[in-house]
N, C-alpha and C positions, 0 to 999 in steps of 0.2 A: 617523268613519271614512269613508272617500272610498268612493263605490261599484264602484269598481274593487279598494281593499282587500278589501271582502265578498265581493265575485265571487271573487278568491283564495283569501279564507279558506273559501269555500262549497265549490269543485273540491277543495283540499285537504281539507276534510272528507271530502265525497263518495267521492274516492280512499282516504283512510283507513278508512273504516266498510267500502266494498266487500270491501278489502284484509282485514280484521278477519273479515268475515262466510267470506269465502271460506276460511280458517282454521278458523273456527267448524267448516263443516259437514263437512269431514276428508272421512274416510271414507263421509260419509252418502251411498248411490245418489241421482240424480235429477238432473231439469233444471233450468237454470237460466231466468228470465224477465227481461226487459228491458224495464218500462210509459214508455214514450216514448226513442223515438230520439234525437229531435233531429237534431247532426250527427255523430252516431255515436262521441262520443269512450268513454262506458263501455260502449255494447257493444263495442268493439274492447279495451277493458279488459279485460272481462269473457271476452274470446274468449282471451285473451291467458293470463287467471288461471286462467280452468277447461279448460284444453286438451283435456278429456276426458272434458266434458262438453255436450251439448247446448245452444245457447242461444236461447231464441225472443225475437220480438222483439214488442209489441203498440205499434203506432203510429197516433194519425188517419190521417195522411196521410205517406209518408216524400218528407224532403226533404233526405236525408242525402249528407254525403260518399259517392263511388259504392263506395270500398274498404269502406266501412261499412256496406254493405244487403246483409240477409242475403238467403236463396234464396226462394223461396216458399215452399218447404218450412217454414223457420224463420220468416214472419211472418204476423201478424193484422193485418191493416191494417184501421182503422173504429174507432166508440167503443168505446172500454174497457170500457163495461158492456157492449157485445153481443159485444166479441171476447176476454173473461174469461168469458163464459157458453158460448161457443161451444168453449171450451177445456174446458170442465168434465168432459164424457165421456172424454176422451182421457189428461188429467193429475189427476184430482180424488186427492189425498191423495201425488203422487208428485215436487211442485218443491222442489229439495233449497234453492235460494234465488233469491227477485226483488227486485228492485230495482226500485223505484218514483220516476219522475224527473215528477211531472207537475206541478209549482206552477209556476202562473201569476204570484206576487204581486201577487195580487186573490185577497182574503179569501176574500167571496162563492162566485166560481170555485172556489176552493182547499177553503173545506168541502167543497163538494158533488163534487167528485175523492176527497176524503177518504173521505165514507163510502161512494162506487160503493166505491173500493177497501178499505174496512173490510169491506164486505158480498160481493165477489165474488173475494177471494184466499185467504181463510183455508182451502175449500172442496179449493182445489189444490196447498197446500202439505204437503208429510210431515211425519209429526212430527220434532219436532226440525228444520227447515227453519228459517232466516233468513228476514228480509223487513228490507228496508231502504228506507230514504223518504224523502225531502225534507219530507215531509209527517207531521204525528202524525198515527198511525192510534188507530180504536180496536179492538181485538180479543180478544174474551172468552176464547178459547180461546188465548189467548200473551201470553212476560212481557213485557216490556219487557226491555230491556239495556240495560246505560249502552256512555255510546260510548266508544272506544279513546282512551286519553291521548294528549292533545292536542286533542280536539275541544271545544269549547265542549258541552255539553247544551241541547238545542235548535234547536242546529245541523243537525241532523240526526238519524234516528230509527232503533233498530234493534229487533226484536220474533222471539223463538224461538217456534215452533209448540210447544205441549204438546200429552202424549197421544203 
């Protein structure tokens, strides 16, 4: 498969799980989280899907389309470990669903993204909250989900908070 095929089949997953989760969590109250910008394509999704709900954004550094950068209000800009911890008093047990976009394709990199976000989301999400990821987490306190038909398994990751 050509590397422009997987880039396709990756956005289309992406779209699809987002698409799924937001379904998922109905009626559940709470915000939504967005761990890397990029250039803003699923936060503008995600503004798009939860119209009514909150959505934050945690970014290194934003380098995003300008229609795409939320207010100050809505972002954490800096590492994920210090701007998921910084968030901890304000949202801990209350994100109805984040979405986690941060693999590098470098393994290495890619664990250690993994378990920052294994060890500092679980913390902020309500029960019953989605988390979805490009990335396998690992999370003691949530199930795993299979993905929405049509996504390869693997492809992408989706995990409900229990409790």
């Amino acid at each position: 498969m050509s590397r422009l095929d997987s880039f396709l089949r990756r956005l289309q997953a992406q779209r699809d799980c987002l698409d799924h989760a937001v379904a998922l969590i109905g009626s559940l109250p709470g915000p939504v989280f967005e761990l890397g910008l990029g250039n803003g394509r699923t936060y503008d999704h995600l503004r798009e899907n939860c119209p009514d709900r909150e959505v934050f954004v945690f970014e290194r550094k934003v380098c995003a389309h300008p229609d795409c950068v939320p207010d100050a209000e809505h972002l954490f800009e800096g590492p994920v470990d210090k701007t998921l911890a910084a968030a901890r008093a304000r949202f801990a047990g209350r994100v109805a669903l984040a979405h986690a976009d941060l693999g590098s394709g470098r393994p290495d990199v890619d664990a250690r993204t993994a378990a920052t976000i294994s060890a500092g989301l679980p913390p902020l999400m309500a029960p019953g909250g989605i988390i979805v990821s490009d990335q396998e987490l690992s999370f003691p306190a949530a199930e795993a989900l299979p993905p929405p038909a049509g996504v390869q398994p693997g492809r992408y990751f989706l995990y409900r908070r229990l409790g």
